[in-house]
C-alpha positions in Angstrom: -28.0 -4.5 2.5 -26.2 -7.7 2.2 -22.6 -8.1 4.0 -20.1 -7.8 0.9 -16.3 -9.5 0.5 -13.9 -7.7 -1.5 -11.6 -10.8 -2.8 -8.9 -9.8 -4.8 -6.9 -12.2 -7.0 -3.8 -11.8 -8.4 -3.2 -13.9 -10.9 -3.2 -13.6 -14.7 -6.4 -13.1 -16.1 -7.3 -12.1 -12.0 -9.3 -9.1 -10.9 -11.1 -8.3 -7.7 -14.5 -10.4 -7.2 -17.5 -9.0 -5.1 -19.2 -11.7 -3.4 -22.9 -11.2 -1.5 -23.1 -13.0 2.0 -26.4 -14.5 1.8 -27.7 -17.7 4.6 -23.9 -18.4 5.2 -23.1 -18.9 1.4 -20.9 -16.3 -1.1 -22.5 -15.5 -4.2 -20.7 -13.5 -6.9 -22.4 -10.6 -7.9 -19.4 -8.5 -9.7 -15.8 -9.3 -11.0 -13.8 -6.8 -12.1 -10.7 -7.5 -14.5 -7.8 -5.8 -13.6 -4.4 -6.0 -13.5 -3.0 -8.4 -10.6 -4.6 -6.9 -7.5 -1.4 -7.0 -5.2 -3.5 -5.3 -2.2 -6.6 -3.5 -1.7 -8.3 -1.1 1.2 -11.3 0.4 1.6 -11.6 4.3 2.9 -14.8 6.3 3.0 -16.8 4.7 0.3 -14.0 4.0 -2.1 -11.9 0.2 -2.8 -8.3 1.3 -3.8 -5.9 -1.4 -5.1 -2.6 -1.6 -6.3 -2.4 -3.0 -9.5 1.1 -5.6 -10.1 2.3 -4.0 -13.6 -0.4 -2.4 -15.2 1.6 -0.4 -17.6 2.9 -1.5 -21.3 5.8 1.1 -21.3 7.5 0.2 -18.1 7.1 -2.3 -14.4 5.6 0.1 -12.4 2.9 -0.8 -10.2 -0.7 1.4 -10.5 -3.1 2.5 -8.1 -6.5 2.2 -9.0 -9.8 2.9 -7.4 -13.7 2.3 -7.6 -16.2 4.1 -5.9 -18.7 1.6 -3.8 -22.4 2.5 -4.1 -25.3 1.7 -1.5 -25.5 -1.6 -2.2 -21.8 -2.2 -2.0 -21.3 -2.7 -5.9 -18.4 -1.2 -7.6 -18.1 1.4 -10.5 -16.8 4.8 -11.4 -13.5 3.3 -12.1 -10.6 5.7 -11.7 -7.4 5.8 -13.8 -5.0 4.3 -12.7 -1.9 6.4 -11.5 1.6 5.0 -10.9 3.4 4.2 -7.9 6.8 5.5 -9.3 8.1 2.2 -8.1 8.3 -1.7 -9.2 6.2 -4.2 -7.1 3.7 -2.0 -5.3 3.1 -4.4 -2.2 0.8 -2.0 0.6 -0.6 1.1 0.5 -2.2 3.0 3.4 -5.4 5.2 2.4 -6.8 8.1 4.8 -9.1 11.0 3.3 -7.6 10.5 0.3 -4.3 10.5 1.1 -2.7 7.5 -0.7 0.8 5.9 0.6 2.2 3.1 -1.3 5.3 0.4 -0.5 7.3 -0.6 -3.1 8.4 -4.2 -2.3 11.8 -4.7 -5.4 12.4 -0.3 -6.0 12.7 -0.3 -2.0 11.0 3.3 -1.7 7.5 4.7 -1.0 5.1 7.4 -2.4 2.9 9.4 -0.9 0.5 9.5 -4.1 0.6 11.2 -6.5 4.5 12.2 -7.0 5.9 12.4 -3.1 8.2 10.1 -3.7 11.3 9.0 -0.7 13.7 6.5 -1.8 15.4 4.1 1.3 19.0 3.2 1.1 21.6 3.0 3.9 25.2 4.0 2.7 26.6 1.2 6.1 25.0 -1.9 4.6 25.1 -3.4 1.4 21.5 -4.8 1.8 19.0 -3.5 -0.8 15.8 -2.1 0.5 12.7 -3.7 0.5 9.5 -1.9 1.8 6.9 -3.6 2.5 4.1 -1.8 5.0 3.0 1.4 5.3 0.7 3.0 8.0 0.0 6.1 9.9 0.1 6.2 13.8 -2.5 7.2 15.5 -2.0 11.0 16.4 -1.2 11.3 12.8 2.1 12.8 13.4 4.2 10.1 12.0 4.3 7.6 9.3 5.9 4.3 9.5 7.5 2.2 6.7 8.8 -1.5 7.4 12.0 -2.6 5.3 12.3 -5.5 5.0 16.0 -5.4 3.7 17.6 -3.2 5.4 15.6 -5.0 8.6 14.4 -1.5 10.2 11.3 0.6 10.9 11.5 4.0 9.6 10.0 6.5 10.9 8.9 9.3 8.9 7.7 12.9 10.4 4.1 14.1 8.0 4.6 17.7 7.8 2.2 20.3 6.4 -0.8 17.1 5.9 1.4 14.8 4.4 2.5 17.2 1.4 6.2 16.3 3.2 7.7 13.1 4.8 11.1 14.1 6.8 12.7 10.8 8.0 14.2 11.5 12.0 17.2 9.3 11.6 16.8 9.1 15.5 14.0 7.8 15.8 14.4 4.3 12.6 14.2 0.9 14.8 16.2 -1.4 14.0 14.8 -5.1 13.8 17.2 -8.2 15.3 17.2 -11.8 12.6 15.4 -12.9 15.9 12.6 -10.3 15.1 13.4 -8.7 18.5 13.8 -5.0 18.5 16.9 -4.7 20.6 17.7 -2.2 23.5 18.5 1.2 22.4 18.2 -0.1 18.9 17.5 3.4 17.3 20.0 4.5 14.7 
């Protein structure tokens, strides 16, 4: 099999391109319309990406994915579900366990309908996630706001069917981007 690229471009009229990697040169062999591909991952055999706005009824951001065949091709397009949020802008995937960041609503999902909204009552900041990703013992997930300049830190309970943000254990992130001495809140 050829080496594949996954380019996704999001733009109007964009989509996600497949390209073949033959004697140093790309060659196109797929393009896909879609929505604004904002970000895209691939996890056992499947390309997920979050769409910008897919939806005629509201802003939300979609997920959608494609099954990948032998030969690295695309198809078996899935519906796309929503994000619950505006401006999907990262999404984690594991076994098909789907988290998504929400860059303008400020929240994240854990796909499809786990949904954890960040706010802090002691600053007027609005939050902005904007990465999502699972440590390595599984045992925690961590979300970076952007806004409210802190990593939180989220406890996966029963496989991920429930998040449980430990207020003891959110970082706080400096304007210098250096996480300060006892910095957790």
């Amino acid at each position: 099999m050829n080496k594949k690229i996954y380019v996704s471009s999001c733009c109007e009229n964009g989509g996600i391109y497949v390209f073949d990697i033959k004697n140093n040169q790309l060659e196109q062999t797929q393009f896909i319309p879609v929505d604004r591909p904002m970000y895209t991952v691939i996890d056992n055999s499947k390309l997920y990406a979050i769409l910008r706005a897919p939806f005629t009824d509201n802003e939300n951001s979609g997920v959608i994915s494609f099954d990948i065949d032998e030969n690295g091709n695309l198809y078996n397009r899935k519906d796309i579900s929503s994000t619950l949020g505006e401006c999907g802008c990262h999404l984690y995937v594991e076994n098909d366990d789907i988290y998504v960041t929400n860059y303008i609503s400020g929240n994240i999902i854990k796909c499809p309908d786990k949904l954890v909204q960040h706010k802090d009552e002691n600053v007027i900041k609005e939050a902005h996630t904007h990465f999502v990703g699972i440590t390595p013992d599984h045992k925690y997930l961590l979300v970076t706001d952007l806004g409210l300049d802190k990593i939180f830190i989220y406890v996966i309970i029963d496989f991920g069917k429930r998040l449980v943000k430990d207020s003891n254990l959110c970082i706080r992130i400096s304007p210098d981007l250096r996480i300060p001495a006892n910095s957790n809140t």
